[in-house]
Phi, psi and omega in degrees: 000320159319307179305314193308298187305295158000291191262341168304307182311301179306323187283320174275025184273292181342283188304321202297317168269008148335146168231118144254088189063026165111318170264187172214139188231091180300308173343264183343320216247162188267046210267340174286307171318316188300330219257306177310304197287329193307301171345276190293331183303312173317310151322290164274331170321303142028255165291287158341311190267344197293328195284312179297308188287328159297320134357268184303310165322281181305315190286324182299305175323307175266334153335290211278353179275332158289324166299314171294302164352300189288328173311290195313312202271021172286302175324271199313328177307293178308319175295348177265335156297345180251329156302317171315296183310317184283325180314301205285344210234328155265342168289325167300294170316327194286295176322326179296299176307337178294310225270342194298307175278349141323304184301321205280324189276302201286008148272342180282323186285312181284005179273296176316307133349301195278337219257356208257329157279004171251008150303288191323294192325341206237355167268347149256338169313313180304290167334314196278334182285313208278359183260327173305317193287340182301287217286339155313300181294333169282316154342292213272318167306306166326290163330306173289316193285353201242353151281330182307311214271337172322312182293336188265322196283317160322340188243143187251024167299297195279111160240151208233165198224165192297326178288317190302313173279008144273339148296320158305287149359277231279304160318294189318321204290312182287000000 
């Protein structure tokens, strides 16, 4: 409707600043015809065209109102998709901190496990050294008292007589 209006404007502006020698004499000129024939050409072009363009137009209409629909409902899609993610990101975050504090107690429970056998260990060990050391030592006694007495029975400094070595006998035994 604008246009219409418009192009109606441009044309009578033409007549309108027309000069023919300072005045203007409509008498002379066909402008009412011209303005009835404009009339009608608009009319029926009009008619002719109004239906297609109202068409194109309503069919334009509903492109972009389907086009838009589907953007919402990407957009929403995409937003239910970002909730999910976000949801799945704190159920993810959470399971880490579980496992995390999982790793940490059953590391304290295998340290505790390790520091309690390698006690046992060094508390047998300690033991198996000090019973080595007994037996060692009791080894090394033997040993030294069965060269002495070797060195005594061998030798004709010392003489000892059969009571003397029943007394020693008595003693050990006792």
């Amino acid at each position: 409707m604008r246009f219409i209006a418009i192009l109606t404007l441009v044309g009578l502006s033409g007549i309108l600043f027309a000069s023919q020698g300072g005045h203007i004499d409509i008498s002379k000129t066909d402008i009412f015809e011209r303005l009835v024939n404009f009339i009608i050409f608009v009319v029926l072009l009009w008619y002719l065209v109004a239906d297609k363009l109202k068409a194109i137009l309503s069919a334009r209409s509903i492109d972009i109102a389907n086009r838009l629909s589907e953007s919402q409902m990407r957009t929403k899609q995409a937003k239910s998709k970002k909730e999910k993610a976000k949801i799945e990101l704190e159920d993810t975050k959470q399971k880490a901190k579980s496992i995390i504090e999982t790793a940490k107690k059953e590391a304290l429970i295998s340290e505790k496990e390790i520091e309690e056998k390698a006690k046992e260990q060094i508390l047998y060990i300690t033991k198996s050294n000090e019973e080595s050391m007994k037996f060692q030592a009791k080894a090394f006694q033997k040993q030294i008292i069965q060269e002495v007495l070797q060195e005594i029975l061998s030798s004709n400094k010392i003489q000892l007589t059969s009571n003397d070595y029943i007394n020693i006998l008595e003693k050990k035994v006792s």
